[in-house]
C-alpha positions as CSV (number, residue, x, y, z in Angstrom):
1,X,-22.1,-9.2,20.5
2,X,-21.2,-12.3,18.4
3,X,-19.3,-10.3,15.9
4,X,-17.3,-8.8,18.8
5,X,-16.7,-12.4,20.1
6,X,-15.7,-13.2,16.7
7,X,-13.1,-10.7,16.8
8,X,-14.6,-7.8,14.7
9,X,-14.2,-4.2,15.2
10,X,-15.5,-2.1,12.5
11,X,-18.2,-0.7,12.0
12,X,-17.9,-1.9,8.4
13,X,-17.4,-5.2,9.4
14,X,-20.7,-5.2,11.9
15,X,-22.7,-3.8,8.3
16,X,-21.5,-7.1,6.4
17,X,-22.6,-9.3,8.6
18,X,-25.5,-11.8,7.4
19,X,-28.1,-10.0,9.3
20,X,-27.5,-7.0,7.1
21,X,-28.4,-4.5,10.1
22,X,-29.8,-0.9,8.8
23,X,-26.8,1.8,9.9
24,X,-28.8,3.9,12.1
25,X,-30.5,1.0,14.3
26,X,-26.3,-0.8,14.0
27,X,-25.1,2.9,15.3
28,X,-28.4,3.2,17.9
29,X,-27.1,-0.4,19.0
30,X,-23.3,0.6,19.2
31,X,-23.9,3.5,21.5
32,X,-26.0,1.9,23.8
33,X,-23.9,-0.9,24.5
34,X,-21.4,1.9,24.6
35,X,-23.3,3.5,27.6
36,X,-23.5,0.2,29.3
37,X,-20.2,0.0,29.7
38,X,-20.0,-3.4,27.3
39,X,-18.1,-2.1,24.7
40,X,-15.7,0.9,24.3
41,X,-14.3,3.2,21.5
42,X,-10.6,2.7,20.5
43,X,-8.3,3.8,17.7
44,X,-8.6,1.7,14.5
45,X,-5.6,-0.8,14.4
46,X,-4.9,0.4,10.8
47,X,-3.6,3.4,12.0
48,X,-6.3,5.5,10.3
49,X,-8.6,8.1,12.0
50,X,-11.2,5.8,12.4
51,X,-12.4,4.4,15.5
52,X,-12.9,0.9,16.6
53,X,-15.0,-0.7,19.1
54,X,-13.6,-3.6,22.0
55,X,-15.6,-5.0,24.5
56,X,-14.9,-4.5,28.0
57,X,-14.4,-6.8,30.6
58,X,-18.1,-6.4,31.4
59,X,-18.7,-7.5,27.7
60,X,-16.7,-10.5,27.8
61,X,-18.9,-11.3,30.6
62,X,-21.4,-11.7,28.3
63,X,-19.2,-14.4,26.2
64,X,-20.8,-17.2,28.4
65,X,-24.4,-16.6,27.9
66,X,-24.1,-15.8,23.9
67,X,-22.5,-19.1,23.9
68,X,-25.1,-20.7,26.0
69,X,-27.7,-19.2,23.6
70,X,-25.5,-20.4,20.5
71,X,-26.0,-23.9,22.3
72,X,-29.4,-24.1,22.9
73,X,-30.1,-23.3,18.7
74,X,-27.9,-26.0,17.4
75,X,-29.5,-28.6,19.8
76,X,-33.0,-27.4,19.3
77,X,-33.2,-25.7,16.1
78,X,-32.8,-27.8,12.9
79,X,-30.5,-26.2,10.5
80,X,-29.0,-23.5,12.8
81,X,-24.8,-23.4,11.9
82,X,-22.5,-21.2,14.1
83,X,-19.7,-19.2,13.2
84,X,-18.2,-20.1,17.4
85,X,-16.8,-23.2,18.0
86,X,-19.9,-25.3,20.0
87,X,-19.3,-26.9,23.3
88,X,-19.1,-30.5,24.0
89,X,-23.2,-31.3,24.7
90,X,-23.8,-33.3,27.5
């Protein structure tokens, strides 16, 4: 979910990230948020035969509570960084 907030679309790009997610649980993970309606397939924007993933409106639902969880980790949990732009703490 974060890397599609962050504007990724690849599956290559999900692989790189920091978490360094094994390809078969990343695909399991892909395809189940797929059947949940959070994120759909699209053609790559390269133009290639590849495919791409976007999340629906249904996952930019979700963009509220990530960032509400991004929150709570860098007001609780020494040393957390994030890669989304924090809200103003209260």
């Amino acid at each position: 979910m974060r890397d599609l907030l962050l504007g990724r679309a690849r599956f290559k790009e999900f692989s790189a990230s920091p978490e360094r997610i094994p390809t078969n649980i990343l695909s399991e993970r892909l395809e189940r948020l797929r059947g949940a309606g959070v994120v759909e397939r699209i053609p790559a924007a390269d133009g290639t035969k590849r495919l791409a993933y976007r999340l629906t409106r249904k996952g930019l639902g979700l963009g509220p509570i990530v960032a509400a969880v991004r929150d709570w980790g860098l007001k609780w949990e020494p040393g957390t960084k994030a890669a989304i732009a924090a809200a103003p703490r209260a």
